[in-house]
C-alpha positions in Angstrom: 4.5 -8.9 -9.6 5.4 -6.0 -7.7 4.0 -2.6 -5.7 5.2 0.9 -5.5 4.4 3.1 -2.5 5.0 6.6 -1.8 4.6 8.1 1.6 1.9 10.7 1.6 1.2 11.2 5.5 2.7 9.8 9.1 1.3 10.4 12.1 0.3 9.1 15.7 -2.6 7.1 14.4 -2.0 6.3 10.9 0.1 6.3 7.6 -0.9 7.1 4.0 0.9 6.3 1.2 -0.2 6.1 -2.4 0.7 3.0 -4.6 0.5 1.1 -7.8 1.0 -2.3 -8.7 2.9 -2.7 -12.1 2.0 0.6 -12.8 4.2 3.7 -13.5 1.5 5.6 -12.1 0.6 5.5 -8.3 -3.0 6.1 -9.0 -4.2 3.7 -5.1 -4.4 5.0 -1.7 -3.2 2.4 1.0 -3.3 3.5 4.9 -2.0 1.7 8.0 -4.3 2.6 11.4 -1.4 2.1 13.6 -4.1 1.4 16.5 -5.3 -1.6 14.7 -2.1 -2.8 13.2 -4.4 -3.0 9.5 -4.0 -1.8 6.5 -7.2 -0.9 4.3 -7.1 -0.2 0.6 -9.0 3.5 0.5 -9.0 3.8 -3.1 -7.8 0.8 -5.3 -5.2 1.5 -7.7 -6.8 1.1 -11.9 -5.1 -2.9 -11.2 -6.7 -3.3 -8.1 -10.1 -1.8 -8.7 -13.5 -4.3 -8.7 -11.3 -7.4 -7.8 -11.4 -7.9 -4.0 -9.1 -10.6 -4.3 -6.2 -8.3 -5.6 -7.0 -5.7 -2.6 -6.8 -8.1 -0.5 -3.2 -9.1 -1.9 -2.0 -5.9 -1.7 -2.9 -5.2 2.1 -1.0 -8.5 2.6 2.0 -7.2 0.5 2.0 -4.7 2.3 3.2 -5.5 5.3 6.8 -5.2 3.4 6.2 -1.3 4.4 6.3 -2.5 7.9 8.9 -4.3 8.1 11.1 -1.7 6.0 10.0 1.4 9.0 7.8 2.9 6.6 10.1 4.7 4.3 9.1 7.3 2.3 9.3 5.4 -0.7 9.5 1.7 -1.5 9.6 -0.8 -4.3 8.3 -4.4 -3.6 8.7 -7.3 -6.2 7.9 -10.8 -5.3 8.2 -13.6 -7.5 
């Protein structure tokens, strides 16, 4: 399984980036509110879309943004 995420905004309070999950397309819209220390899917990716249970796996996959300082792209596979 793996994400894709491309940064689309970074400021004080939050940061946007769009995404796919074994897509080729980043079609999703992910966003960290740097207040809450969250991240909220704002518009599921096609993968992603109607199945709360695969949002809710990528906002916990996502945390691999985090921890890599928000870069402006990134690829994350798990296995």
């Amino acid at each position: 399984m793996w994400w894709d995420y491309l940064k689309l905004e970074d400021s004080e309070e939050r940061v946007v980036y769009i995404y796919g999950r074994e897509a080729i397309g980043l079609d999703g819209e992910i966003v960290y509110d740097r207040k809450k220390r969250r991240w909220s899917v704002t518009i599921p990716c096609k993968k992603d879309a109607g199945n709360p249970n695969n949002i809710a796996e990528t906002e916990r996959k996502s945390w691999q943004v985090v921890k890599a300082g928000f870069p402006p792209s990134l690829h994350v596979a798990i296995w």
